[in-house]
C-alpha positions in Angstrom: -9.6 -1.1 4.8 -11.6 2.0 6.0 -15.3 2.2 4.9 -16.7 5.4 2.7 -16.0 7.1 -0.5 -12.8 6.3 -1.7 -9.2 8.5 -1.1 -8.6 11.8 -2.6 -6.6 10.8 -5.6 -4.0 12.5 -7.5 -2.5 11.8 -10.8 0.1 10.1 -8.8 -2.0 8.2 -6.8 -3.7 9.1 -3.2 -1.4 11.1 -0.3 0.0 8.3 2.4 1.5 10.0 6.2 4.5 7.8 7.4 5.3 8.4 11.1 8.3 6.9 12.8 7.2 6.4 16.5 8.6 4.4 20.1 6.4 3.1 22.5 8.7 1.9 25.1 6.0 -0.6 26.8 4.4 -1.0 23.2 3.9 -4.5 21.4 7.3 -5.9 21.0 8.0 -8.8 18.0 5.4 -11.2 18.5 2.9 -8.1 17.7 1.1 -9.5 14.3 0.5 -6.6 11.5 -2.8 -4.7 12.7 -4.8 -2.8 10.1 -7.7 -1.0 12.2 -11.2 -0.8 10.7 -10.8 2.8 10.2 -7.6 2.6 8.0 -4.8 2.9 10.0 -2.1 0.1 10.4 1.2 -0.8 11.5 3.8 -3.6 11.0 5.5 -5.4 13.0 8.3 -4.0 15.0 11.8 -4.1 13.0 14.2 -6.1 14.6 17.2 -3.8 16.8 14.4 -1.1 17.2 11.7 -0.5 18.9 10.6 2.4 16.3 7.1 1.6 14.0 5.8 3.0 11.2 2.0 4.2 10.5 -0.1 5.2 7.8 -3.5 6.4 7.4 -5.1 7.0 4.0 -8.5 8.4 4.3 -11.2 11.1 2.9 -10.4 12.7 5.9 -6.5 13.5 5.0 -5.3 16.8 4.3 -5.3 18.5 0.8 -3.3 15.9 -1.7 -1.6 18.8 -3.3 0.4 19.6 0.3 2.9 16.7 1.4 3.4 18.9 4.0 3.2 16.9 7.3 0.6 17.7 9.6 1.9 16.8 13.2 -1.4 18.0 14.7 -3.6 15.4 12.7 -1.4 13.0 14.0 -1.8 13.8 17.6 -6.0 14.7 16.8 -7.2 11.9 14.5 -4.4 8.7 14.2 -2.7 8.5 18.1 -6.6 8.3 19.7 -7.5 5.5 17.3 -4.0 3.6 18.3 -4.3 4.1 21.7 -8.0 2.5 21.8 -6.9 0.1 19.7 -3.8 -1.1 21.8 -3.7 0.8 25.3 -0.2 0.5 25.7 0.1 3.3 23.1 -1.1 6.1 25.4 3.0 6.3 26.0 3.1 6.3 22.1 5.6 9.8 21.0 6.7 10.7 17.3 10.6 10.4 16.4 9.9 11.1 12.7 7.5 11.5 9.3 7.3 12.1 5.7 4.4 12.3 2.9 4.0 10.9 -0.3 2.1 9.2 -2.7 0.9 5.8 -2.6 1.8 4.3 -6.4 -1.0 2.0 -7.4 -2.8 1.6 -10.8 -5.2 3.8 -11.1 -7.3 2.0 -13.4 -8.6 -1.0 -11.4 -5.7 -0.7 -8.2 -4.5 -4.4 -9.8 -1.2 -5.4 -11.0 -0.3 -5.2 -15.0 1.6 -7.6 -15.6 3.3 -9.1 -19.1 4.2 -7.3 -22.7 2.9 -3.7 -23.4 0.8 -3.7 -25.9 2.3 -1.3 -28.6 6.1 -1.2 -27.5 7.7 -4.1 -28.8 9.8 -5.7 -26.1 8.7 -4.0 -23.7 6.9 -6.0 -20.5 5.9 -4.8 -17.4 5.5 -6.1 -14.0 3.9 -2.7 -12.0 1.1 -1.2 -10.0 0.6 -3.5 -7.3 0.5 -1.1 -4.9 1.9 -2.1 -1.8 1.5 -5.8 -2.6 4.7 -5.6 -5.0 6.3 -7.2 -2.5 4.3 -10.1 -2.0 3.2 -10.5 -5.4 7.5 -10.3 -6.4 8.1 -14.1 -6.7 4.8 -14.9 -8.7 5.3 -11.6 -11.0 8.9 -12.4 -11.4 8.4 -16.0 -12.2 5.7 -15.4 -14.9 7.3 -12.6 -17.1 10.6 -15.1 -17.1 8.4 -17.4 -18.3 7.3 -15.0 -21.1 10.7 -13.9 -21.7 11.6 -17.0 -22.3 9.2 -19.4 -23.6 6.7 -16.9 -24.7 3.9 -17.8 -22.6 2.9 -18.3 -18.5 3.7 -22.3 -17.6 3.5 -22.0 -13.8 0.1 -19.7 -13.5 -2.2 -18.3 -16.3 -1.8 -14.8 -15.5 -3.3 -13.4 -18.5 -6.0 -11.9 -16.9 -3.6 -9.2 -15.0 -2.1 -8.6 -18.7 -2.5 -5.0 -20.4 -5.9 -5.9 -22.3 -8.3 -4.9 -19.6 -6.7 -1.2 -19.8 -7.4 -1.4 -23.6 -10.6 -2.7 -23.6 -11.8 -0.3 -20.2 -13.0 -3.2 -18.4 -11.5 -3.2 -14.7 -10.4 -6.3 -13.4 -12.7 -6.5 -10.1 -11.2 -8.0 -7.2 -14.2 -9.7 -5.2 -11.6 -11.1 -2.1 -10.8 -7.5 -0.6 
């Protein structure tokens, strides 16, 4: 969602900082999921809590090699860009973080989806990144339908299969 080169990547895939924040006079439940133009986003308050979560995953990080948490780049480069985006934040105060990796396919950041293609009875439904859980029902659907009547009935979703890896030829995803 940021512009620019893209993350610093690891074999594991690039470094995402989780912080666990209150805002007493923040947004409350009819706040819609806000992804800012420079990367950072939140979700929409859980219910029973007014604690949110952020992320920001940008050339600008820290090292990928250190999950160490940074508290001061929280307060330096994410809390200004909140607070401009929604004023009420200025009352914005951490409660909690943690580091890791965001898992996505490397290879074209698309899901693979359907029977590996040298492991007998193996399939695969993985690396949709933080779609997985939107893409579930679809993804779930089709490799039942492959399971059991050897092909996709519902959607043709041979075009997120394992040949694209094989042959090196990224699926591009025009709509992002």
């Amino acid at each position: 969602v940021g512009q620019g080169e893209p993350p610093s990547r690891s074999l594991w895939g690039f470094p995402r900082y989780v912080f666990t924040w209150h805002c007493p006079n923040g947004p409350g439940l009819s706040c819609p999921f806000l992804i800012d133009t420079s990367g950072a986003y939140f979700p929409t308050p859980l219910l029973f809590t007014r604690c949110l979560q952020l992320a920001l995953f940008q050339e600008e990080e820290p090292d990928p090699s250190d999950l160490s948490v940074d508290h001061d780049y929280f307060q330096e480069q994410i809390w200004p860009r909140l607070a401009r985006r929604v004023p009420a934040f200025e009352s914005l105060r951490v409660q909690g973080s943690w580091a890791g990796y965001y898992d996505y396919n490397t290879f074209d950041q698309n899901g693979v989806l359907g029977p590996h293609p040298r492991l007998e009875n193996l399939f695969l439904a993985a690396g949709f990144s933080g779609h997985g859980l939107q893409h579930a029902p679809a993804a779930g659907r089709a490799v039942a339908e492959l399971l059991v009547r050897g092909r996709y009935e519902t959607l043709d979703l041979r075009r997120l299969g394992w040949d694209r890896l094989v042959a090196g030829e990224p699926l591009e995803e025009h709509g992002v």
